[in-house]
MARLUMVEX-397450 format. One record per residue (C-alpha): residue number from 0; residue in one letter; y, z, x. Coordinates in steps of 0.02 Angstrom, whole numbers, plus 50000, padded with zeros to 5 digits. Each point is the difference from the previous one (the first is absolute). Example, Ala and Ser with C-alpha at 12.3 -4.5 7.8 and 13.67 -1.06 7.14 Angstrom:
BEGIN
<pt k="0" r="A" north="49775" up="50390" east="50615"/>
<pt k="1" r="S" north="50172" up="49967" east="50069"/>
//
This chain:
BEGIN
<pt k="0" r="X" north="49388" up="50974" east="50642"/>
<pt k="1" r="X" north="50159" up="50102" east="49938"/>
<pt k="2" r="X" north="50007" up="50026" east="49812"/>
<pt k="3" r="X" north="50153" up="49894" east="49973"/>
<pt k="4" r="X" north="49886" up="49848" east="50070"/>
<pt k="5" r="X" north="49859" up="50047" east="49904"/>
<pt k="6" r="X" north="50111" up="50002" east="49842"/>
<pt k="7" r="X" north="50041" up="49835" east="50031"/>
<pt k="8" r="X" north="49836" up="49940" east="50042"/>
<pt k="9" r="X" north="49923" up="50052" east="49842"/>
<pt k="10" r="X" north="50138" up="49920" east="49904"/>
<pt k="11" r="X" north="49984" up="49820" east="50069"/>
<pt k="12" r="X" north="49829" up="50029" east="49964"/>
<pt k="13" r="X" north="50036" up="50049" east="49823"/>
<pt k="14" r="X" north="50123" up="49851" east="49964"/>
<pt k="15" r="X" north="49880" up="49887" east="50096"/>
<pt k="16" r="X" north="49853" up="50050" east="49879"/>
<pt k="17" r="X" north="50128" up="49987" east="49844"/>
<pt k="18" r="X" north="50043" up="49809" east="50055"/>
<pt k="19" r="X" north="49813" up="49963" east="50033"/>
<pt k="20" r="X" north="49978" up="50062" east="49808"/>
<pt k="21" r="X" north="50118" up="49891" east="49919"/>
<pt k="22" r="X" north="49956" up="49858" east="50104"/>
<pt k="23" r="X" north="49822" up="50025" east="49955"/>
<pt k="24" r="X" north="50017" up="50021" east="49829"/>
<pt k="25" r="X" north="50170" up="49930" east="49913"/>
<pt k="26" r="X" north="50017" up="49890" east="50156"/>
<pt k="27" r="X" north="49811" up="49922" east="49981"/>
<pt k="28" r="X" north="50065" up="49975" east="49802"/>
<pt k="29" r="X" north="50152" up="49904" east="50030"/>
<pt k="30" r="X" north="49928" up="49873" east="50126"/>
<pt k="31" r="X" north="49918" up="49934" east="49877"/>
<pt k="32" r="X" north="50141" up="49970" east="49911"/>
<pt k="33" r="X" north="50062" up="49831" east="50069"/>
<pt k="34" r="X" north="50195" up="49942" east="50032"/>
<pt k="35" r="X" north="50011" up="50155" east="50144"/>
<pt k="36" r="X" north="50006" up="50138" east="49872"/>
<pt k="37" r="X" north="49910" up="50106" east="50120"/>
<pt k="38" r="X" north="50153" up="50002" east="50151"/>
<pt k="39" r="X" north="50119" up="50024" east="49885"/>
<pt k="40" r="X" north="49934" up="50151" east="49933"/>
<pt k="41" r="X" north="49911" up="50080" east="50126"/>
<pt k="42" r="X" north="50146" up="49982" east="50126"/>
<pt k="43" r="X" north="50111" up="50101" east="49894"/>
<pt k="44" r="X" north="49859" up="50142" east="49974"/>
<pt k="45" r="X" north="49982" up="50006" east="50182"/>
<pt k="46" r="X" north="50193" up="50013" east="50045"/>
<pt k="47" r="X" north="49990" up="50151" east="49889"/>
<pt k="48" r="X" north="49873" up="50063" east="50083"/>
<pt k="49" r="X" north="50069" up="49971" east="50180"/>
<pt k="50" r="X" north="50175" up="50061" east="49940"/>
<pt k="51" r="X" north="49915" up="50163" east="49951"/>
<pt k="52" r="X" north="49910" up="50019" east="50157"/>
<pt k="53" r="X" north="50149" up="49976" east="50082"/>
<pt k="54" r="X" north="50099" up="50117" east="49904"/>
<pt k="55" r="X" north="49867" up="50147" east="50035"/>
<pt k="56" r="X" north="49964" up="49960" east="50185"/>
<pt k="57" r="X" north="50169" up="49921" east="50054"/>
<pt k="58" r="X" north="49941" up="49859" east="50122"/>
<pt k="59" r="X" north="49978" up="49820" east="49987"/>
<pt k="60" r="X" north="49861" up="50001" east="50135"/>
<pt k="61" r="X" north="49864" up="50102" east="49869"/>
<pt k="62" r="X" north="50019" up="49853" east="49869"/>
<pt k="63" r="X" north="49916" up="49873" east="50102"/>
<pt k="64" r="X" north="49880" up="50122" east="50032"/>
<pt k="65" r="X" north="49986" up="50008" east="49829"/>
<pt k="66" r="X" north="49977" up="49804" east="49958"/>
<pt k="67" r="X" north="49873" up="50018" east="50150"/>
<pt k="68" r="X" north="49898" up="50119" east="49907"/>
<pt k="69" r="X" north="50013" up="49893" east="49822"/>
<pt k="70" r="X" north="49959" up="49837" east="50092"/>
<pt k="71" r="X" north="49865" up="50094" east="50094"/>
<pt k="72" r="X" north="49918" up="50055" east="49831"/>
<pt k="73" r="X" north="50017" up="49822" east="49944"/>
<pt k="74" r="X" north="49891" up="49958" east="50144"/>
<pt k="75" r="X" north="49848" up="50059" east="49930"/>
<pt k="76" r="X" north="49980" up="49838" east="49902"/>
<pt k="77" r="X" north="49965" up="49923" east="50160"/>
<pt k="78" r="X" north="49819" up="50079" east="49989"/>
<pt k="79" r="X" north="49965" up="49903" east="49835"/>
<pt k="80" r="X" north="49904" up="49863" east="50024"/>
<pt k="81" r="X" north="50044" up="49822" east="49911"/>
<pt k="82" r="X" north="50165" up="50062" east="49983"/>
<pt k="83" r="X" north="50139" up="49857" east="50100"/>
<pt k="84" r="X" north="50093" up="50096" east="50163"/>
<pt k="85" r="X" north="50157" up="49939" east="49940"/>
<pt k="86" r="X" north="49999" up="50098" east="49834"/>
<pt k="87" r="X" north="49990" up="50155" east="50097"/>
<pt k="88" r="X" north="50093" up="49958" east="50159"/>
<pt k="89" r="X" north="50152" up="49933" east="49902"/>
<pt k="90" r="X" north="50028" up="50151" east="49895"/>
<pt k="91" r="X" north="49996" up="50105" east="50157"/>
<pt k="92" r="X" north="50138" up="49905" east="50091"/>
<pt k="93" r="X" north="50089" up="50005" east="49827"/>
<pt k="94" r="X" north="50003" up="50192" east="50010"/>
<pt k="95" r="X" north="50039" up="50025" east="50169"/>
<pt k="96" r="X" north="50135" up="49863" east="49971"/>
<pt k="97" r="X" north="50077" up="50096" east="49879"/>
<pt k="98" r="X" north="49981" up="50179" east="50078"/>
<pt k="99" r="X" north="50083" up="49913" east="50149"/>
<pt k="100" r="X" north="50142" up="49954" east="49900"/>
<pt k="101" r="X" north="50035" up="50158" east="49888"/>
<pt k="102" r="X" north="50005" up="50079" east="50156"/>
<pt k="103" r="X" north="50144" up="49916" east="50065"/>
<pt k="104" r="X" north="50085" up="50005" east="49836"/>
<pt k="105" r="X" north="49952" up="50165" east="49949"/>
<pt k="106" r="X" north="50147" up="50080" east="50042"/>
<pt k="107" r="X" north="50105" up="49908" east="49889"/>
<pt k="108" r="X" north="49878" up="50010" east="49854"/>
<pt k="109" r="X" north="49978" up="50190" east="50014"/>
<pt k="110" r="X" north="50191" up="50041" east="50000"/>
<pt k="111" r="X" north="50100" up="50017" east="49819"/>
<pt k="112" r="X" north="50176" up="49949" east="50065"/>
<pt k="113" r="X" north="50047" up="49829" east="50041"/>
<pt k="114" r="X" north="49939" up="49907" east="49849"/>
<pt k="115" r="X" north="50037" up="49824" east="50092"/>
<pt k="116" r="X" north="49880" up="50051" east="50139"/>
<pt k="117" r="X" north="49864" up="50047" east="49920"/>
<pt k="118" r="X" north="50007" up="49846" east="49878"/>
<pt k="119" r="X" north="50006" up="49893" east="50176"/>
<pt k="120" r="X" north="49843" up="50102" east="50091"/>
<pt k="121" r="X" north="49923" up="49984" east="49820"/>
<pt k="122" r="X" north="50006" up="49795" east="50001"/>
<pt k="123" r="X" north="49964" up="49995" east="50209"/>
<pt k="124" r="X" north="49861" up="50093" east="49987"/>
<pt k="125" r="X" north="49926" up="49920" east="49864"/>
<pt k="126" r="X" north="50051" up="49810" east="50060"/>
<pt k="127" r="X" north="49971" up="50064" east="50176"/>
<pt k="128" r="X" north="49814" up="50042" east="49984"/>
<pt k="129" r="X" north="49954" up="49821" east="49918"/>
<pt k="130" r="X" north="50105" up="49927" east="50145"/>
<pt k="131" r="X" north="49898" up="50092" east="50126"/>
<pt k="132" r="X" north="49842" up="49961" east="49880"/>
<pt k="133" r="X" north="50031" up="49787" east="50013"/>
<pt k="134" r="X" north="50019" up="50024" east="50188"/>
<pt k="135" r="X" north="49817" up="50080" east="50026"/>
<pt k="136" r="X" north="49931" up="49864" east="49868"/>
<pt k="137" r="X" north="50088" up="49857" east="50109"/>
<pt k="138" r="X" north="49928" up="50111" east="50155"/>
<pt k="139" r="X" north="49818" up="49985" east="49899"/>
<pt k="140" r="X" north="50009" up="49814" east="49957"/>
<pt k="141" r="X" north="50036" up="49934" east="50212"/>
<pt k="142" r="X" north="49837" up="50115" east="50035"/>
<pt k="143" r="X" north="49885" up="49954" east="49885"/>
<pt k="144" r="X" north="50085" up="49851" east="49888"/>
<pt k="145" r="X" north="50000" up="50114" east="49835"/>
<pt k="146" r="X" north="50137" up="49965" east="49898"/>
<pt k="147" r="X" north="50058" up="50149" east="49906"/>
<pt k="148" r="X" north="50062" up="49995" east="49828"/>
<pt k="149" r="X" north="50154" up="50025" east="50034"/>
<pt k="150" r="X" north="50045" up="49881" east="50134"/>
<pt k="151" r="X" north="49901" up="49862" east="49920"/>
<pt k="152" r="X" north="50183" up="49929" east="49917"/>
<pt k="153" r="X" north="50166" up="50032" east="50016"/>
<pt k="154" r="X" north="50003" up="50052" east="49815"/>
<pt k="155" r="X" north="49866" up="50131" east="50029"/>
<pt k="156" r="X" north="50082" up="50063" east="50138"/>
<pt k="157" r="X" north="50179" up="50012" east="49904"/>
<pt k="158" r="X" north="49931" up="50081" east="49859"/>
<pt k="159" r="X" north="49903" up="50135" east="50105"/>
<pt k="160" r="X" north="50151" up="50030" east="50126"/>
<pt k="161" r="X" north="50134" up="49978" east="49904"/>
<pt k="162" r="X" north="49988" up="49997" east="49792"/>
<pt k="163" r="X" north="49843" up="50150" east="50026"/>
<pt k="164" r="X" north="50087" up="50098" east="50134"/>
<pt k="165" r="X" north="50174" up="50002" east="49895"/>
<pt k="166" r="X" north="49890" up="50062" east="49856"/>
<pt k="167" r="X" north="49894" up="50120" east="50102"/>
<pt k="168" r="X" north="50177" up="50057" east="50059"/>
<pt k="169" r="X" north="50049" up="50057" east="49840"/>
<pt k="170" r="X" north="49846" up="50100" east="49956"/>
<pt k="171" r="X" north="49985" up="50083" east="50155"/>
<pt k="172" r="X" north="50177" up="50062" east="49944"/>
<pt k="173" r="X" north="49971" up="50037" east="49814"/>
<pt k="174" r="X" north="49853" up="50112" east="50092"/>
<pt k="175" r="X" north="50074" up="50091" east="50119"/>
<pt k="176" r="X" north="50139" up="50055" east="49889"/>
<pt k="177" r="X" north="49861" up="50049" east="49869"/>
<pt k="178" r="X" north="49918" up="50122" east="50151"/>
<pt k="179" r="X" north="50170" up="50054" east="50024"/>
<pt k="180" r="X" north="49986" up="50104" east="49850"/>
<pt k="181" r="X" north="49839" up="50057" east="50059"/>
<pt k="182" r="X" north="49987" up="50164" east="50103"/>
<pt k="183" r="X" north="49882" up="50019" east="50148"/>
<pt k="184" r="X" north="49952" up="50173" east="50001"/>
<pt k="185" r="X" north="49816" up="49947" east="50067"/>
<pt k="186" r="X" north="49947" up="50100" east="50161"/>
<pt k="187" r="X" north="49852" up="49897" east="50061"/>
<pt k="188" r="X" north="49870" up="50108" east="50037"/>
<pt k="189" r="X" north="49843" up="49933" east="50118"/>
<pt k="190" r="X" north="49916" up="50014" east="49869"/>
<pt k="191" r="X" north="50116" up="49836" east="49894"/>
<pt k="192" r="X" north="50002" up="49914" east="50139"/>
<pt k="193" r="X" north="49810" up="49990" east="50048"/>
<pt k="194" r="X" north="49948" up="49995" east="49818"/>
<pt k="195" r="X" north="50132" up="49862" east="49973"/>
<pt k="196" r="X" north="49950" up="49900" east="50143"/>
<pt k="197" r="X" north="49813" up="50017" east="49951"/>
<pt k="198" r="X" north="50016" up="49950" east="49819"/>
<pt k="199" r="X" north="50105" up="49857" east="50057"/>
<pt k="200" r="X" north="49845" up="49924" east="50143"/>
<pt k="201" r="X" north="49879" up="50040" east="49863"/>
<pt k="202" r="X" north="50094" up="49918" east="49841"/>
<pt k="203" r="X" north="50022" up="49838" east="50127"/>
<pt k="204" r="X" north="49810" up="50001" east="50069"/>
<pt k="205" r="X" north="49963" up="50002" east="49801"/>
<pt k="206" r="X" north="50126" up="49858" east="49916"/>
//
């Protein structure tokens, strides 16, 4: 392994473990919040964190890897017993969702120039997720006859796709341009990224 690939390596492994962290701990907070609260938070926190990523390793391929390794660490609540497969499962594909769709966004939302396109890749990639979301719940319900919350109405489904992702849209915007003013000077050392990744699978075996 060259040490420009190991770099990298330990990097998606360090934003991976950061993800799992907040997802574990803010993320675990705000679902039970009800009226979505959770997606429309934690979708902005996580574009900032993919946009970073991005920034410091400079390819769209490492942030799935990324969402794999955050979904993966969500996983572990499949080994608690009582506990429904859907609540875990659901979250997963909601991660992976949205790493898939920062990714093809990303390089919109990482640039500073063309204020029009990054308001656009802002509102598709928040709208586009929750599209992509409805389709794997319609996808869930002709399998097993589950009817997710969000197609169970047309009103449910508005306000999720349309009314939430506008919203989420915004934030993710008002974020980005607050880590704007942030500098990454952070060399991610094997050390961050292993101790990262293990506080993040121990933090979700515990909550």
């Amino acid at each position: 392994m060259n040490i420009k690939l190991s770099k990298n390596l330990f990097k998606i492994i360090f934003y991976g473990g950061i993800w799992g962290i907040l997802e574990a701990t803010l993320g675990y907070i705000l679902h039970l919040i009800p009226y979505s609260v959770s997606g429309m938070i934690m979708f902005p926190i996580a574009s900032v964190i993919l946009v970073r990523a991005y920034k410091s390793i400079g390819n769209r391929s490492s942030l799935l890897l990324i969402g794999f390794i955050s979904a993966g660490i969500k996983a572990i609540d499949l080994l608690l017993p009582g506990l429904s497969i859907f609540k875990t499962i659901n979250p997963m594909i909601s991660i992976i969702l949205e790493s898939m769709i920062v990714a093809a966004v990303c390089p919109f939302l990482a640039g500073e120039n063309n204020t029009k396109e990054y308001v656009g890749a802002a509102i598709i990639g928040s709208i586009g997720w929750r599209l992509m979301y409805m389709f794997y719940l319609v996808g869930i319900y002709l399998f097993t006859g589950n009817v997710g919350k969000y197609i169970a109405s047309f009103q449910n489904g508005f306000n999720f796709l349309v009314i939430n992702g506008l919203i989420n849209g915004f934030l993710v915007i008002v974020f980005l341009l607050v880590n704007n003013k942030v500098k990454n000077n952070l060399e991610v050392k094997p050390v961050y990224a292993f101790t990262t990744l293990g506080l993040a699978v121990l933090i979700q075996y515990l909550i």
